[in-house]
N, C-alpha and C positions, 0 to 999 in steps of 0.2 A: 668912777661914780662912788662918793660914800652914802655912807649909811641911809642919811637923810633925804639925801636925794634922790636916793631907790625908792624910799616910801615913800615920797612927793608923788613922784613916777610910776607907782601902784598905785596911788589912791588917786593920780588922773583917770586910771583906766576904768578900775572898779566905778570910778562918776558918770562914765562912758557905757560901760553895762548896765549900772541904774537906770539910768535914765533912756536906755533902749528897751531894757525889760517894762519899763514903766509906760510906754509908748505900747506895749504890747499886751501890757495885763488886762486891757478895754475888750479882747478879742477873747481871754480865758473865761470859762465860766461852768458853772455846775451841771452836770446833767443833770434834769429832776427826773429822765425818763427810767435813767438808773439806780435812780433815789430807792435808798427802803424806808413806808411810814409804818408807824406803828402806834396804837393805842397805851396811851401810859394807863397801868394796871400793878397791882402788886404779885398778880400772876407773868409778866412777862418775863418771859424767858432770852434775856438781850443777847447771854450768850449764844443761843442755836439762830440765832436773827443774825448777827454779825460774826460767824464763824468762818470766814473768809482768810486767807493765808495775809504772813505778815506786809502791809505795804507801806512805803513813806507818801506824806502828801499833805494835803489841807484836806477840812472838812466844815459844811452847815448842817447846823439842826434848823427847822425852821418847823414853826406852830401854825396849823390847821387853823384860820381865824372863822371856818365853817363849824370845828367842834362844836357838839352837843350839846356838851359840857361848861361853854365856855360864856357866860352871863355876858349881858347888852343884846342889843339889836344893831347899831351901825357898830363899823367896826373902830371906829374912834374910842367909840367907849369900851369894844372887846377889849381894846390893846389896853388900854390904861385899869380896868380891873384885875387883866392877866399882869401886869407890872405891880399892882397892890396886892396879891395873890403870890407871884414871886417873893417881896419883899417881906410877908408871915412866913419866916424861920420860926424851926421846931423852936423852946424852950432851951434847948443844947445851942449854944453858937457854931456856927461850923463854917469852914471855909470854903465857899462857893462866891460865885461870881453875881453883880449886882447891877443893877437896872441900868444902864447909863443914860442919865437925865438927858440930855441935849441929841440925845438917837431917839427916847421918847417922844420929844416934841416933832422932829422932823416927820414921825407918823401920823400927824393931825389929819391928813387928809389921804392919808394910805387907804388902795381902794381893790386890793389883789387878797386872792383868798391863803393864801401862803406866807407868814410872816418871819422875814431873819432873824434868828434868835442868836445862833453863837459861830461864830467862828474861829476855827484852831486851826492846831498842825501838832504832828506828831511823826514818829519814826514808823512807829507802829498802830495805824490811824485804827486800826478796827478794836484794838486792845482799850486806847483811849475811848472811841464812843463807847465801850460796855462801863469804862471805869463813871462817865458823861452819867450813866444812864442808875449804875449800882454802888456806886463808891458809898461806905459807910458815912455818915453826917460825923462820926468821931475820926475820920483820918484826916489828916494836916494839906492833904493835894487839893489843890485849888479844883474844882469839877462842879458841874451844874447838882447832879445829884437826884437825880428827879424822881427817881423811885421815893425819898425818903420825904418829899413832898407831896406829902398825900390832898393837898388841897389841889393839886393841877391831875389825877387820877381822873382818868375817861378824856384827856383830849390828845389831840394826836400829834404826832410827830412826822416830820420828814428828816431822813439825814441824805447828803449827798457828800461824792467823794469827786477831789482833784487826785489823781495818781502824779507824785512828782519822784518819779526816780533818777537821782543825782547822786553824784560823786558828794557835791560840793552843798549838801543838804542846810549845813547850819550857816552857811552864809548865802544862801540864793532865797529857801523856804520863807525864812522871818521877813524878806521883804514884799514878795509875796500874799503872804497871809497879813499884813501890814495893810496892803493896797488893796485885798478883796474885799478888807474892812469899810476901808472909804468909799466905795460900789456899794457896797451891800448896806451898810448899817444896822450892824446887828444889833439887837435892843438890850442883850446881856454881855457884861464882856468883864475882865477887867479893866481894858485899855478901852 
């Protein structure tokens, strides 16, 4: 067998896993029981909130559309003032992630008190939601940032965690977190 035909030969298989993990990802899904929420404040303390040892995996943030804080009465219109609310960046540009238009729309008629906002994956998932939650608006990592959003202070957060420990992290996770996207439809993302 040369060269070429080994990789033909692998990349039947890996088609083969796809598409059985893809059959299967209908059945994964967040705990919320084990969710931790938390009120965005510029007192909070992300790190004693997520001081949990290191783990690989996915994660959602998802927003309280009950918040206090959080203008409108039906939630059509909460979700679309928290999208205009997101998109007032400080003065400073900074790299965070942005609303995506056509996840907006499919919430026309979203009627659950819990809304998908982001979905990741990291090695070190509880390191990333603290960076989610404190990362300066001046550093280059892509991150929601939301401490430095001071116009979303007082509404709440959920995060929940998928544990995915694997050998084979950087090629099973990305599809994965790929596919939770398409179930969930989170309203921020890059992708």
């Amino acid at each position: 067998m040369n060269n070429l035909e080994f990789i033909s030969s692998f990349d039947l298989k890996i088609s083969s896993f796809v598409e059985e993990l893809s059959n299967k990802i209908k059945e994964i899904s967040f705990n919320q029981e084990q969710a931790t929420t938390f009120v965005l404040t510029n007192d909070l303390d992300s790190k004693s909130l997520f001081k949990n040892t290191k783990m690989q995996g996915v994660y959602l943030f998802e927003l309280n559309l009950n918040s206090a804080n959080l203008v409108g009465t039906k939630r059509e219109t909460k979700i679309k003032n928290f999208a205009n609310d997101w998109s007032k960046k400080k003065n400073d540009s900074f790299f965070s992630s942005s609303v995506i238009k056509k996840r907006l729309l499919l919430r026309a008629n979203f009627n659950e008190q819990w809304l998908p906002l982001y979905i990741g994956k990291n090695k070190d998932v509880y390191k990333r939601i603290i960076e989610h939650i404190e990362l300066s608006p001046e550093k280059n990592t892509y991150a929601m940032k939301l401490k430095h959003r001071t116009n979303l202070h007082g509404l709440e957060f959920r995060v929940s965690i998928i544990e995915i420990d694997v050998n084979n992290y950087d090629f099973i996770v990305p599809h994965i977190e790929r596919s939770l996207r398409d179930i969930y439809h989170p309203l921020i993302g890059k992708q």
